[in-house]
N, C-alpha and C positions, 0 to 999 in steps of 0.2 A: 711531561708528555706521556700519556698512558702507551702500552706497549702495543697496542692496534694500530697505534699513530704511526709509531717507530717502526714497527714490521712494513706498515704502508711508504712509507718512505723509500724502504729499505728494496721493496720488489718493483714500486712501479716507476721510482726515482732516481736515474744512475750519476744523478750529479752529487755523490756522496762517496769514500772509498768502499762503506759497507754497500752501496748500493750495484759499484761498480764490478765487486766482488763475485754477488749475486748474479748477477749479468754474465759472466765469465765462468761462473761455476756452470748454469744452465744451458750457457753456448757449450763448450762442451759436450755435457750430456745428450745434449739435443743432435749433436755431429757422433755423438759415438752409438749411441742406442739407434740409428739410421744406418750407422755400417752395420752393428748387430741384425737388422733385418732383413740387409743386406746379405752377410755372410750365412744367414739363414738357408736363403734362399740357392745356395750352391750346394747341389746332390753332396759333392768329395768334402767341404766343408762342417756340412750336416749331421757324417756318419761319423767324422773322426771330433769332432767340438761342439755336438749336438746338448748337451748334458749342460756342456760351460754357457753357451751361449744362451740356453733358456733359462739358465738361473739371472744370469747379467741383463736378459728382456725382463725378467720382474724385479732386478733392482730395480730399471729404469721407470717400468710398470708405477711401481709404488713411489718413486723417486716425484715423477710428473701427477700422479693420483695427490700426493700431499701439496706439492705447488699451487694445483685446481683446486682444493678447497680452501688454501691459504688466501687467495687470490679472492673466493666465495669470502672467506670471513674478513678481510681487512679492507675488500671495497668499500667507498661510500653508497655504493647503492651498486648492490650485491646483483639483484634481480635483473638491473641494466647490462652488468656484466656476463653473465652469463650469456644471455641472448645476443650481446657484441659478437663481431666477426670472431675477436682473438678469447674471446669465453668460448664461443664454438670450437675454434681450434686446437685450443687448450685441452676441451673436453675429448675431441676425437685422439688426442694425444695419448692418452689416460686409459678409454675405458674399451678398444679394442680386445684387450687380454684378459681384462674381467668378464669382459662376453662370452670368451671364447669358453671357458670354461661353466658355461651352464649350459652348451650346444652338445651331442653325443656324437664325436666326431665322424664313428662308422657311419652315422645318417647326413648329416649335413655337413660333408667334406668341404663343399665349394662354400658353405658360411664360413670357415674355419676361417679358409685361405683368403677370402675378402679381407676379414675382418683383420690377418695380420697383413695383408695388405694398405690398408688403410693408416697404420704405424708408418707407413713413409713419410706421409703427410706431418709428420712430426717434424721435417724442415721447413715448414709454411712458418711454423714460431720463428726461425731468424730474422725473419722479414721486419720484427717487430722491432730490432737491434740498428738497424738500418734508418738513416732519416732519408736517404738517398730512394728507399724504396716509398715514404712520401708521397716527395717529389713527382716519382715514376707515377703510382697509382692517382694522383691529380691532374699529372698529364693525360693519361689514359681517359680520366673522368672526362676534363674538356675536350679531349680529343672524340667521343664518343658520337655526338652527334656524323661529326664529317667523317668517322668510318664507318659509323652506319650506314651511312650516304654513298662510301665507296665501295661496300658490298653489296651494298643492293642493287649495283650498276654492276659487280660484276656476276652477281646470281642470274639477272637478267643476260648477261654476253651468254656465261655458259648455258643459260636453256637457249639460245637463237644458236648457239652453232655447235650445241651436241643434236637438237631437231635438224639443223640444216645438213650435219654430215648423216644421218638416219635417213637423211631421203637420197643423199648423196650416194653413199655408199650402199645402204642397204643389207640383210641378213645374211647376202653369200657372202658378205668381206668380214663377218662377225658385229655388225651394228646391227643386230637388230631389236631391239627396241629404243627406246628415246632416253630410259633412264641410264643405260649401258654406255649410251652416245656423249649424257651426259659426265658420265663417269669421265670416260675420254679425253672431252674439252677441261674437265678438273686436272687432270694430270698432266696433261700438256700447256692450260697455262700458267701454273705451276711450274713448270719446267723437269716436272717429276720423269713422266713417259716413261714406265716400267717395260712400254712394247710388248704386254700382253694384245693389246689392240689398237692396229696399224693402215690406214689408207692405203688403199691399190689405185685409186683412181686418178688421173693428173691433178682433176679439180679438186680431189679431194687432198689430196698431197699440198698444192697450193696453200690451201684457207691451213691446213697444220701448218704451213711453214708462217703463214700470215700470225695463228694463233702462238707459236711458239716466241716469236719478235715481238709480240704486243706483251707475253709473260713477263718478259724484264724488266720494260717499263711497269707494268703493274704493283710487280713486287716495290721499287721503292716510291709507290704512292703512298703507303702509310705509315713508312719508314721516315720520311718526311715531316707528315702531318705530326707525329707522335715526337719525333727530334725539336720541333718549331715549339710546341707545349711547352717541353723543358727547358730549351734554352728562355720562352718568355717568364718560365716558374723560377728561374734562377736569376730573373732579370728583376724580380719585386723586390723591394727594401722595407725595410721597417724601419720607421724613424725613434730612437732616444728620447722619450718625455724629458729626460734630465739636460742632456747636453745637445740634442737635437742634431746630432751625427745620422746618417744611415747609415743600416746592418744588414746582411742577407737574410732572405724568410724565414729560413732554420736555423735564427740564432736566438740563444736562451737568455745572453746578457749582450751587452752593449761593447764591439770591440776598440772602443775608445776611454768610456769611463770605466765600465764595468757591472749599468746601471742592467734589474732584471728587466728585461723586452717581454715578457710573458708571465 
């Protein structure tokens, strides 16, 4: 086995100890260089460990920069990868810090600040460690249609009764115009209600007390739908070619003989 095979193994295979290893080195770094931009971002932090913490963001820098082109060189097909979600993410993982240094920070402050901003997103890679997270974004997938469905029934609620309290109420109680109004009906049914703005009028007191009771039922409408997903994605089996046993979807071998399912 040449050694492109054997590093391929080794990064995108954790059913290996070398593979499992890899895995656990990269979790890690992935959780520690996320505190680092973290602890960044704290003034008293900054002034007293400023020095430590930007040399340990381009370990990490370089650390995740070598994985990305490992990942380039040992795909089968390099170019598919890249363009993948987790090639994407890979890369924004990576090249935030190399950026930042070709920008003149006196001129373009707020590119700096994005761009090590965008180093959070270097947790989005656990996801990949996850078979649970799967599951999750399958459900989500089927789920997609019927919450689309249920936002658009409720985009419609809030434009009919952030309009209807706009007429209700009016510019002396602070409604006045219709997007303000709708702002409103979002917060309240929501259950947010910051009480920047508040009905004076009984009718108008009413339809909030009305929209604030419809809020809770709302909330687990797609708390539901998205539960109903999983529990059916967890409910698929895969049947055993060898021994003809079923197994859960997310199984690699067979928990009867041992036979590969995949």
């Amino acid at each position: 086995m040449s050694l492109r095979n054997r590093l391929n193994i080794i990064v995108f295979y954790s059913n290996t100890k070398a593979g499992k290893t890899f895995d656990v080195v990269l979790l890690w770094a992935i959780l520690l260089s996320v505190l680092t931009v973290l602890f960044e971002s704290v003034p008293v932090m900054n002034i007293r460990f400023g020095g430590f913490l930007e040399r340990v963001e381009w370990f990490f820098t370089s650390l995740f920069t070598l994985e990305y082109l490992l990942r380039i060189y040992i795909s089968p097909k390099s170019k598919k990868y890249v363009f993948s979600f987790w090639g994407v993410i890979d890369f924004l993982a990576a090249i935030p810090s190399w950026l930042s240094v070709l920008f003149p920070a006196a001129q373009l402050l707020f590119v700096i600040r994005f761009l090590r901003f965008i180093r959070v997103f270097r947790v989005l890679k656990l996801a990949r460690f996850t078979s649970e997270a799967k599951t999750l974004a399958s459900s989500l997938k089927s789920s997609l249609y019927k919450i689309t469905i249920f936002f658009t029934a409720i985009l419609i609620l809030v434009l009919f009764l952030g309009t209807l309290m706009y007429v209700i109420e009016g510019a002396d109680e602070g409604f006045d115009s219709i997007p303000k109004s709708i702002y409103w009906a979002i917060i309240t049914i929501t259950t947010v209600g910051y009480g920047d703005l508040v009905p004076q009028t009984d009718l108008g007191k009413f339809i909030a007390s009305f929209v604030m009771l419809i809020g809770y039922a709302i909330i687990a409408v797609p708390t539901g739908i998205v539960t109903a997903e999983i529990s059916r994605q967890n409910n698929i089996r895969v049947r055993c070619n060898k021994c003809g046993r079923e197994n859960l979807s997310d199984a690699s071998y067979c928990s009867h003989c041992g036979e590969v399912l995949r």
